[in-house]
C-alpha positions as CSV (number, residue, x, y, z in Angstrom):
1,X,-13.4,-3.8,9.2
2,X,-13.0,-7.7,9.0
3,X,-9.1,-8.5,9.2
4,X,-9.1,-10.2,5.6
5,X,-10.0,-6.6,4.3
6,X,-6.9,-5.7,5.4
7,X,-4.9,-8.0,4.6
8,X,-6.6,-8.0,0.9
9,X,-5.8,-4.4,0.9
10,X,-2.5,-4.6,2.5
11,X,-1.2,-7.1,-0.1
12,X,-2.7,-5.1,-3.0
13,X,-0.9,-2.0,-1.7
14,X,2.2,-4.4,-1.7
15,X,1.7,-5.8,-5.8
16,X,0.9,-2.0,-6.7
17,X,4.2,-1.3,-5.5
18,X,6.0,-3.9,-7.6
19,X,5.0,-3.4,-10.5
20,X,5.9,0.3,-10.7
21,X,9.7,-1.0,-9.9
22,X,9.2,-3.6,-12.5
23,X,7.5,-0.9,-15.1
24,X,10.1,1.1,-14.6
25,X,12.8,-1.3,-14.8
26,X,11.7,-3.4,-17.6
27,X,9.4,-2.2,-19.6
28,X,10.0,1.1,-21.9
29,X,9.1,4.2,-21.3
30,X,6.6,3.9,-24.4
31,X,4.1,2.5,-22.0
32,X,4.2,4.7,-19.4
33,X,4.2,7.5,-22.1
34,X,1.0,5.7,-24.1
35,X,-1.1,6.3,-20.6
């Protein structure tokens, strides 16, 4: 696997993570209850 896979991959893993914290922290729970 080329090493910009991995870092593409890697850095997704690293927004995915963010936003949960942000969802959880600023949005309401209406949106995590709408999915």
């Amino acid at each position: 696997m080329p090493e910009i896979y991995k870092l593409l991959i890697f850095i997704l893993c690293v927004i995915l993570q963010l936003h949960k914290h942000k969802i959880l922290i600023v949005y309401p729970p209406i949106v995590y209850g709408g999915r």
